[in-house]
Each structure stands twice: as structure tokens, then as C-alpha cells.
C-alpha positions as CSV (number, residue, x, y, z in Angstrom):
1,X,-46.6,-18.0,31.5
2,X,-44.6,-15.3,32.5
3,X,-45.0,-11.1,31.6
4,X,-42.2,-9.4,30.4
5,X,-41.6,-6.1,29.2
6,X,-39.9,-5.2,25.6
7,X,-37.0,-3.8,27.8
8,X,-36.8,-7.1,30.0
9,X,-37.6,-9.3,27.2
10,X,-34.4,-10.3,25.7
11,X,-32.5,-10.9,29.0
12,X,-35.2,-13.0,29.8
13,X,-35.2,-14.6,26.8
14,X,-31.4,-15.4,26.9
15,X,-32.3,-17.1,30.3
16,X,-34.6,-19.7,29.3
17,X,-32.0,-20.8,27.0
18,X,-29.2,-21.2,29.3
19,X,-28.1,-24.7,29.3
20,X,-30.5,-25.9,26.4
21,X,-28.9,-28.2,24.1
22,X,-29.9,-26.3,21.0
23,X,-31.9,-23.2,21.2
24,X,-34.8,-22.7,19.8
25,X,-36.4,-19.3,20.4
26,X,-39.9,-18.6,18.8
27,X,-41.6,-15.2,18.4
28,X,-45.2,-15.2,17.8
29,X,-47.5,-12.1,18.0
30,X,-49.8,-9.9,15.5
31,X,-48.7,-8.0,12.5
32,X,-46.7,-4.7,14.1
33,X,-46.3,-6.5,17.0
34,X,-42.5,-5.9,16.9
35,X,-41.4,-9.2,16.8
36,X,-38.8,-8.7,13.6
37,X,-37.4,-5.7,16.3
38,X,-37.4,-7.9,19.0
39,X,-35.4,-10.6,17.3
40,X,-32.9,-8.2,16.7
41,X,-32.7,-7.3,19.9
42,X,-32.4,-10.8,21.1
43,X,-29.7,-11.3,18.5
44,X,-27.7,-8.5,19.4
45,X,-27.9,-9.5,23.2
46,X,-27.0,-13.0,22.4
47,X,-23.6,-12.0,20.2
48,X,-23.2,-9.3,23.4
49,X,-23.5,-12.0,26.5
50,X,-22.5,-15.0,24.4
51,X,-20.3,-14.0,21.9
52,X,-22.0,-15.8,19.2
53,X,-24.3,-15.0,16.6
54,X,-27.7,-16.4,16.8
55,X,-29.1,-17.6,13.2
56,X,-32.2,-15.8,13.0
57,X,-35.2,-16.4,10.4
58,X,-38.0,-14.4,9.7
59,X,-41.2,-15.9,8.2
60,X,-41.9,-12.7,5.9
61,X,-38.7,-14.8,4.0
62,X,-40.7,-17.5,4.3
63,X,-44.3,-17.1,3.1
64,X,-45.1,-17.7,-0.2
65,X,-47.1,-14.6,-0.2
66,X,-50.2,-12.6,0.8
67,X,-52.0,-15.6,1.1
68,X,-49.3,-17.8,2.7
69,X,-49.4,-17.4,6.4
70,X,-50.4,-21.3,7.2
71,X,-47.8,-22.6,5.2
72,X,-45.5,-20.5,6.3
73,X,-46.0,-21.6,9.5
74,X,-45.8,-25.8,8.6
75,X,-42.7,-24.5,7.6
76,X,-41.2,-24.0,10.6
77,X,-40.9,-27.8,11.7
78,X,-38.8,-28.2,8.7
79,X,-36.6,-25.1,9.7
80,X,-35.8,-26.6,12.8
81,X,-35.3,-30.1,11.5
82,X,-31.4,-32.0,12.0
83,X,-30.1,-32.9,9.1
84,X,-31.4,-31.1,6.2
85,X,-32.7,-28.1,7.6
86,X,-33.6,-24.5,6.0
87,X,-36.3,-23.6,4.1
88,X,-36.7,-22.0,0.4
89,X,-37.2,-18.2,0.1
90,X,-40.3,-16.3,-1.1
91,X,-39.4,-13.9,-3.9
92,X,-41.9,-11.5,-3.4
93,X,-40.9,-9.2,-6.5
94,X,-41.7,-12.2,-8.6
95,X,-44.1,-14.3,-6.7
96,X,-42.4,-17.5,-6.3
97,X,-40.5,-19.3,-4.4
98,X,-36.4,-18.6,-4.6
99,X,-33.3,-20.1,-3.7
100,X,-33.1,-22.8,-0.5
101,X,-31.7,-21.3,2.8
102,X,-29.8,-24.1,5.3
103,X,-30.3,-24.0,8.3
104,X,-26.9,-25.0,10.6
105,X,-29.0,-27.8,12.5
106,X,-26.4,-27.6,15.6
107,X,-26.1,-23.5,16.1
108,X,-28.3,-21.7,18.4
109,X,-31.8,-20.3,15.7
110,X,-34.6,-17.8,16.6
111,X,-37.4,-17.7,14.6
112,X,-39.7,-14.7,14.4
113,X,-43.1,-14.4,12.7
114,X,-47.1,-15.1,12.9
115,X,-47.4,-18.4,12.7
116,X,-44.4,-19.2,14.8
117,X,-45.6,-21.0,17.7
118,X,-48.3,-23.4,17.0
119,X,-49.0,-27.0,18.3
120,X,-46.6,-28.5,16.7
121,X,-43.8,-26.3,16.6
122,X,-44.3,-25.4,20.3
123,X,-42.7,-28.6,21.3
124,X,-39.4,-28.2,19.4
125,X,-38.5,-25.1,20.9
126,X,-36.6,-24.1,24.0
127,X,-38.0,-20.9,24.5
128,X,-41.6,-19.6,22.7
129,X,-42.8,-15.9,23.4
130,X,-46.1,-14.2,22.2
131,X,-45.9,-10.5,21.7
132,X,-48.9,-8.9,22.8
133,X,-50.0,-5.6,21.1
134,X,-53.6,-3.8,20.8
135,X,-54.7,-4.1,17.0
136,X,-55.4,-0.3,16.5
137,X,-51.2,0.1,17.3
138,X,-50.3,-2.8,15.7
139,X,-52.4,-1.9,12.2
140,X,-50.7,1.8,12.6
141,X,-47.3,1.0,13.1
142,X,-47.6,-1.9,10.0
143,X,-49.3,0.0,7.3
144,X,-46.6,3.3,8.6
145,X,-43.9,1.0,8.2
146,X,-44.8,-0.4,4.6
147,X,-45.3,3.4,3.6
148,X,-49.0,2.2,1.7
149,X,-47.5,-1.6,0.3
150,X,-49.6,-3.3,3.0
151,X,-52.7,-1.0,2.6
152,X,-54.3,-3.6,0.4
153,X,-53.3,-6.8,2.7
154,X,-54.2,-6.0,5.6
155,X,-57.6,-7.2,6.2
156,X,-56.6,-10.7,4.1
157,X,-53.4,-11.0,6.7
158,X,-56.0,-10.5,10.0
159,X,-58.2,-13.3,8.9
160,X,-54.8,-15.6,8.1
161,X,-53.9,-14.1,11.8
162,X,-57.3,-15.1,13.2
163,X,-57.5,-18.5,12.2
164,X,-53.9,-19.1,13.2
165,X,-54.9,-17.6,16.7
166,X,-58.1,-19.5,16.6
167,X,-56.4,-23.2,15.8
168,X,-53.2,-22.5,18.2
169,X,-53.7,-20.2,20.5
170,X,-49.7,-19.2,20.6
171,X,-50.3,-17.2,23.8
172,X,-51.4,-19.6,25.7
173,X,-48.3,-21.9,24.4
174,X,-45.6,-19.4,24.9
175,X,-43.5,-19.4,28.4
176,X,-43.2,-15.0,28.1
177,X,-45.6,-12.8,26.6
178,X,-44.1,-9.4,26.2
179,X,-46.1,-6.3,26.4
180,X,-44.6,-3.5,24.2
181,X,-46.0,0.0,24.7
């Protein structure tokens, strides 16, 4: 595993998927981490040096709420998948699940979230990254962000991020683990 930092990150990231096939990029890391920032970086840098854009989901479309972390997470397999890829939508206004998204099986995808890179997405991907952050920064820069929304969710999120950490261990499955801050 190699150390990155956020500013080396996505040049690094665009290098482990030179000559892939189909990229697959995963971004794993704590709530705060960055890792919705960081895919936007990645995207931009990706439409910059390869004049394409990169399809990017994030899992917050993805989990069918508070409680939903693990099965947003079996979701990715399915997001990657050939022919009939995508995923449906979480409507979080109304608490149930939306409209389907497709996924172009061919084009280059990122996809950014806890729950990411785990066993058995780890093996579909081209390039999997953890985003290390300490908690106290991470829990300051997500309940700042959400302006008091993700107050109450917090602590049920951690555990959801603790058993994911516990059962997969992303860091030790990802190929960069960038450092931010």
C-alpha cells in the first residue's frame, strides 16, 4: 500500500488506471473523510488529462437510509456489474427507494462512499483507496457540513462504520491511503 497525500492523490489515482480495461476506482474512508471531495477532484482531473468524464457514484445516493450502510455497500457489486448495471436511488425526503440509475457498464466509474471497498468489491476494481482521517476532524467537519441534520446520526453511522471496518478492513485492501490534513 502506498501513502499519498490529498494533493498527490488524484494524479496518482489516474495512474493506477492507465491501461486498465475499465476503471474501477473505489473510495473508502470514515464519515468527513473527504471522499465525496476527493471524487470530485479525481473527476475533474480525469475530464482534464483524459478528456472524458468519469461516471461517478456516491453511496449517500445509494443507502436506503440512516440504517443502510451494509446494504449500501452489497450494492456496489451490482453497480459495477456488465450488463444491467446501476443501482436505484434513496429518496431521503420520503424514505424510500426512487427511480433506478444505469450504470454505462463500458465507461470509466468511481465510486465514493463507506462501505466502498470490502472483500468482495475489492476485487472488481482497478484502483481502491482508503482515506485516512482522525475521528475528532472527521466528526467536526460532518456534523459542520450538515449544519445540525447529522447531529442525531452520528453515533448510529460509527457503529455501521465500525462493523464495516471490523468485517473488511478497507485499509488494508486499498493500493493508496491518502492522508488529508
Amino acid at each position: 500500500m502506498r501513502a499519498v497525500s490529498l494533493a498527490e492523490a488524484p494524479a496518482t489515482i489516474l495512474s493506477y488506471a492507465t491501461g486498465a480495461g475499465r476503471p474501477v476506482i473505489l473510495i473508502d474512508g470514515g464519515s468527513g473523510a473527504g471522499k465525496t471531495s476527493l471524487a470530485a477532484l479525481v473527476a475533474e482531473s480525469w475530464r482534464t488529462h483524459r478528456g472524458e468524464d468519469l461516471q461517478v457514484v456516491s453511496l449517500d445516493d445509494v443507502y436506503p437510509g440512516w440504517h443502510g450502510l451494509a446494504a449500501g455497500s452489497a450494492a456496489v457489486p451490482q453497480i459495477l456489474a456488465g450488463s444491467g448495471a446501476g443501482y436505484h436511488r434513496w429518496d431521503w425526503v420520503t424514505s424510500q427507494p426512487s427511480d433506478w440509475a444505469s450504470v454505462d457498464p463500458h465507461r470509466p466509474i468511481l465510486v465514493e462512499g463507506c462501505g466502498a471497498l470490502t472483500l468482495g468489491s475489492a476485487s472488481l476494481s482497478t484502483c481502491r483507496v482508503w482515506l485516512e482521517l482522525d475521528e475528532s476532524v472527521r466528526k467536526a467537519r460532518a456534523l459542520g457540513r450538515d449544519m445540525g441534520g447529522y447531529d442525531p446520526y452520528w453515533d448510529i453511522w460509527a457503529a455501521q462504520e465500525g462493523i464495516h471496518w471490523h468485517k473488511n478492513h478497507p485499509w488494508d485492501l486499498a493500493d493508496l491511503t491518502v492522508q488529508d490534513g
